[in-house]
C-alpha positions in Angstrom: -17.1 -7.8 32.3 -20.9 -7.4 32.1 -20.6 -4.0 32.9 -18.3 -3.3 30.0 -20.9 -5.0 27.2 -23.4 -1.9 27.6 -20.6 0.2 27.1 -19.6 -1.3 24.1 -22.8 -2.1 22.2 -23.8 2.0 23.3 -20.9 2.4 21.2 -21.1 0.3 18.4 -24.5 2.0 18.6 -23.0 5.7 18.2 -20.7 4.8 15.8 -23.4 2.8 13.4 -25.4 6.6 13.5 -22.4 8.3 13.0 -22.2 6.0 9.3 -25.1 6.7 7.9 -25.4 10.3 9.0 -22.2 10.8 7.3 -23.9 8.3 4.0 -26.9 10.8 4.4 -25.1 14.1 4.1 -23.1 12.5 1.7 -26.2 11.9 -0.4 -27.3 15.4 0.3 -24.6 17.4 -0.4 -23.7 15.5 -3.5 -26.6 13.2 -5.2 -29.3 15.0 -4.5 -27.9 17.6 -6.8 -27.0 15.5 -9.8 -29.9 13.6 -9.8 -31.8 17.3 -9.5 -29.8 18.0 -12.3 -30.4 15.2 -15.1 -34.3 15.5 -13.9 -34.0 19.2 -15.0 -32.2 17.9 -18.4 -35.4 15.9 -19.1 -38.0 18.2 -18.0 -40.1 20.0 -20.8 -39.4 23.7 -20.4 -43.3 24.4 -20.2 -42.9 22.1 -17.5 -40.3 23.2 -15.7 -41.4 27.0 -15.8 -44.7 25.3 -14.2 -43.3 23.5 -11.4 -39.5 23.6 -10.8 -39.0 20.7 -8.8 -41.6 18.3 -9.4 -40.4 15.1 -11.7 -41.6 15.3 -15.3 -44.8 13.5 -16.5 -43.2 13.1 -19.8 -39.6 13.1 -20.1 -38.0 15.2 -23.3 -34.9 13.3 -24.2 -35.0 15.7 -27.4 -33.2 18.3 -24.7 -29.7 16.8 -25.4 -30.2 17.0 -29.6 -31.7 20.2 -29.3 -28.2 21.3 -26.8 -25.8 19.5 -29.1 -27.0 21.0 -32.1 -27.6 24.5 -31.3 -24.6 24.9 -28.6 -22.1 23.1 -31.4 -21.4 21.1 -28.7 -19.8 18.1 -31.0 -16.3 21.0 -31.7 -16.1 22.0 -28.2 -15.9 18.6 -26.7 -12.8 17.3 -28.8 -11.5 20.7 -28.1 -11.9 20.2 -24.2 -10.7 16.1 -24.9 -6.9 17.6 -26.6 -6.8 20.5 -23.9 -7.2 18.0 -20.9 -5.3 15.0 -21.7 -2.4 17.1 -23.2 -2.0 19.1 -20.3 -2.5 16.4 -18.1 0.2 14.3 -19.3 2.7 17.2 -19.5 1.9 18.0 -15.7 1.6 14.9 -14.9 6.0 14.1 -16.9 6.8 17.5 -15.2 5.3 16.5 -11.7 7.8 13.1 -12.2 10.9 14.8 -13.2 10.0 17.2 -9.6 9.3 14.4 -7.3 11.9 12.4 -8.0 14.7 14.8 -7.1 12.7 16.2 -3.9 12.0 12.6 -2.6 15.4 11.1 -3.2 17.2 14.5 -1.8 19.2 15.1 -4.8 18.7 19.0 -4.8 19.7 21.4 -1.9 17.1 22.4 0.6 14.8 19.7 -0.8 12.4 19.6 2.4 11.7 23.3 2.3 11.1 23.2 -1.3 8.6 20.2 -0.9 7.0 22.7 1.9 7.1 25.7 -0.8 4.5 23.0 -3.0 3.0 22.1 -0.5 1.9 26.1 0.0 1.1 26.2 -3.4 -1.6 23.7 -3.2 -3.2 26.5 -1.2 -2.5 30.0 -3.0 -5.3 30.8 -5.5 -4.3 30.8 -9.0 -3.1 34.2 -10.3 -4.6 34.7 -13.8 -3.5 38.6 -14.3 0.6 37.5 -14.5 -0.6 34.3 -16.5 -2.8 36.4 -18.7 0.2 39.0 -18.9 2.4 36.4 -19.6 0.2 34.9 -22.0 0.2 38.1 -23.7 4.4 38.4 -24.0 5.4 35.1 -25.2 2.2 34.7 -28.1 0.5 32.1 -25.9 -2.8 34.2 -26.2 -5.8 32.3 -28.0 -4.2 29.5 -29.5 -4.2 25.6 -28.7 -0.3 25.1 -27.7 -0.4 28.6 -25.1 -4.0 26.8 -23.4 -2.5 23.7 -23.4 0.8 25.4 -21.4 -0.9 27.8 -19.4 -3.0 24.9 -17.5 0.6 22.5 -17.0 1.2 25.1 -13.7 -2.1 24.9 -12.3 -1.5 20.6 -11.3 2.0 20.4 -10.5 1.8 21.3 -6.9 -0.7 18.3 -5.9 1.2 16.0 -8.6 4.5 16.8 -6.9 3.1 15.9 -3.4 1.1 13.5 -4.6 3.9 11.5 -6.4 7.1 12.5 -3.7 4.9 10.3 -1.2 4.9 7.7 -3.8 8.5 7.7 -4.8 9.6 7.9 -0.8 8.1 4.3 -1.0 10.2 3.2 -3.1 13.7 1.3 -1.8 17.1 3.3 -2.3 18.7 -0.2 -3.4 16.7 -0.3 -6.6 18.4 3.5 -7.5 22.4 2.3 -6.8 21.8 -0.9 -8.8 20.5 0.5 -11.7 23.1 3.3 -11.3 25.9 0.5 -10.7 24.4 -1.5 -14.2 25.1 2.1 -16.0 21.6 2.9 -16.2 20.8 6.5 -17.7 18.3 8.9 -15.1 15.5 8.9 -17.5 15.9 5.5 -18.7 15.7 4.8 -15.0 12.6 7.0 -14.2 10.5 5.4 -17.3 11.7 1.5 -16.7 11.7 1.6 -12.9 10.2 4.2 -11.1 7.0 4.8 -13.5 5.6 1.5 -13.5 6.0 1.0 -9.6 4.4 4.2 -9.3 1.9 4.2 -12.1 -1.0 4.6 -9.8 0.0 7.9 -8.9 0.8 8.6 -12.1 -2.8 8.2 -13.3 -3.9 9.8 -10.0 -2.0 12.7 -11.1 -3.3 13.0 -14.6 -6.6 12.1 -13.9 -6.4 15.1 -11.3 -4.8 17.7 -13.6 -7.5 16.3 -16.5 -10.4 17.2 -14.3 -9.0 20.9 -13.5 -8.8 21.6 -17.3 -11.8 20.0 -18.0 -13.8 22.0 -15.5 -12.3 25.5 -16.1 -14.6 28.3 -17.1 -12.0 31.4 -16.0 -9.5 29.9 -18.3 -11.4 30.2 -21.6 -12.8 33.5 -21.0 -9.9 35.4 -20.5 -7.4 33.0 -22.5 -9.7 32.0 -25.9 -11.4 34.6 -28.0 -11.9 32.6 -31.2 -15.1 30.1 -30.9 -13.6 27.9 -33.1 -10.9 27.1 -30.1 -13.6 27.1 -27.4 -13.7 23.8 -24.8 -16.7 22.8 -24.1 -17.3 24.6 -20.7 -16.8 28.1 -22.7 -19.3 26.8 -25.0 -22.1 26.3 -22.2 -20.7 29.8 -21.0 -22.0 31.4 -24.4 -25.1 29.2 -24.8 -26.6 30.4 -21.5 -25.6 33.8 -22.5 -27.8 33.6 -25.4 -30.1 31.0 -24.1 -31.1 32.4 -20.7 -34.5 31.0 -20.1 -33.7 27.8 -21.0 -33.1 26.3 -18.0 -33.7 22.3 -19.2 -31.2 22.6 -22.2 -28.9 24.4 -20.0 -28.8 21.2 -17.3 -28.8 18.9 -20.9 -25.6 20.3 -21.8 -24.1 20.6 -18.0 -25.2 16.8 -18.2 -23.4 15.8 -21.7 -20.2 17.9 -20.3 -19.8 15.9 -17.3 -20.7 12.5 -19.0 -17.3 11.2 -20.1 -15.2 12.8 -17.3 -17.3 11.0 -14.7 -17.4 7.6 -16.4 -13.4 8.0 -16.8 -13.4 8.9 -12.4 -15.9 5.7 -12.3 -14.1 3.7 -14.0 -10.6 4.2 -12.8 -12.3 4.5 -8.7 -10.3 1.7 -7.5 -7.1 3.4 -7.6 -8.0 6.8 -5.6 -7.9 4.1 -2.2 -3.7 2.8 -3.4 -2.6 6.5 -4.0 -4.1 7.7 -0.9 -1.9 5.1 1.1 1.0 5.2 -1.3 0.9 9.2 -0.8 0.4 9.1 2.7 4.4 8.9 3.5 5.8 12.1 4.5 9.0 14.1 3.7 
C-alpha cells in the first residue's frame, strides 16, 4: 500500500506537467499571436518600422479610424454580416433536412452515405467547377450566387455534426407524432429542432465562421467593390497599402471583432454538441 503512494503522486505529478505544458503551447500557438497582433494595431508606424516587436510607448488608437475610413470598412462589414448569417442558416435548414433521413435510416444505403460526408469533410474545396458553375447558372458577382455558392462548403460537418445529435433522439417521439397525424416538417421544426437546437447553433455558428473568413471566395466570385465582404476589402487595402503594417493589423483586428465576441459568447455550447455529436452511425 505504501509502495503504491509514490507511484501515484509520481503520477499525479506527470500528469499536473502534462496540463500546463499543453496550457503553455496553447498560449503559444494561439495568444501569443493575437495579442502580437492588437499590439501591432496600436503601434505608430514610425514605431513599428523602428522596432517590430517592442510594445508601443504611445499607443495610436487613431489606427482603427484611419483603417475604417480609408479601407470603407463600414460597406464591407454589413456585406460580410448578410453573406454569413444567410448562408449559415441555409446550410445550417439543408444540414437538418440531410441528418434527419441518414440518422433515422429512412433512405437506402444511409450508412455509406453518412461515410460519403464524412469524406467530404476531408476533400479540399474545388473552386474551378464552382467558379464554372457559377459562370452557367448567372451566380457570378452578385449577392444571391455568394450567398449559394458558400451553402456547400458547411454541409458535410453540419450533416455529421447534427446525425450524432438526432441518433440521440428516442424513435418513440417519431411514431407518436406520426400516429397524432403530424406533417414531417411540422415535426422537424416542433420536435426535433428545439431538442437539437444546440447543434443547430453549432452548425451555423460553424458555417458563419467559414464565410466570414473566406478570402478565395471573393476573389474569384466578386468583381464589383460595391459587393466586396469585408476580408476582400483588407485584400485590396493591403494591395494598395503595403507598408502599412499597423493599419493592416487595425483592420485584421476590427474584422475579427464581432465574430469572436459571437464564439465567446455562445462558448458554452461547443462542450453539449461535442457530447451530443459524439454518437456514431
Amino acid at each position: 500500500m505504501q509502495a503504491e503512494l509514490p507511484g501515484r503522486q509520481q503520477a499525479s505529478r506527470y500528469a499536473t506537467l502534462s496540463k500546463l505544458a499543453g496550457g503553455a503551447l496553447i498560449v503559444l500557438l494561439f495568444f501569443v499571436p493575437v495579442l502580437y497582433i492588437i499590439m501591432v494595431a496600436l503601434e505608430p508606424s514610425a514605431h513599428f518600422l523602428r522596432d517590430p516587436m517592442a510594445p508601443p510607448t504611445r499607443p495610436a488608437p487613431s489606427n482603427f479610424s484611419q483603417v475604417w475610413a480609408q479601407g470603407d470598412l463600414g460597406p464591407e462589414l454589413v456585406n460580410t454580416v448578410i453573406y454569413s448569417v444567410c448562408a449559415a442558416a441555409l446550410t445550417t435548414a439543408a444540414s437538418l433536412l440531410i441528418a434527419f433521413p441518414i440518422a433515422r435510416r429512412l433512405v437506402a444505403a444511409s450508412g455509406a452515405l453518412y461515410a460519403s460526408i464524412v469524406v467530404g469533410l476531408f476533400l479540399p474545396l474545388s473552386i474551378i467547377p464552382l467558379f464554372i458553375e457559377a459562370r452557367d447558372l448567372h451566380l457570378y458577382d452578385n449577392r444571391i450566387g455568394y450567398i449559394l455558392l458558400h451553402v456547400e462548403p458547411g454541409l458535410p460537418l453540419g450533416v455529421v455534426l447534427l446525425t450524432g445529435f438526432i441518433a440521440a433522439v428516442p424513435r418513440e417521439l417519431d411514431e407518436a407524432a406520426w400516429s397524432d397525424g403530424c406533417g414531417y416538417l411540422r415535426y422537424l421544426l416542433r420536435v426535433i429542432a428545439p431538442l437539437t437546437w444546440s447543434g443547430l447553433l453549432i452548425t451555423f455558428l460553424y458555417s458563419m465562421l467559414g464565410v466570414w473568413n473566406d478570402i478565395i471566395g471573393p476573389v474569384v466570385f466578386l468583381v464589383n467593390p460595391a459587393l466586396f465582404p469585408i476580408s476582400r476589402g483588407l485584400f485590396s487595402f493591403f494591395g494598395s497599402n503595403e507598408s502599412d503594417w499597423t493599419l493592416l493589423a487595425a483592420g485584421i483586428v476590427i474584422a475579427s471583432l464581432p465574430i469572436l465576441a459571437l464564439f465567446i459568447a455562445t462558448q458554452r455550447y461547443f462542450i453539449r454538441s461535442a457530447m451530443g455529436g459524439a454518437i456514431k452511425m
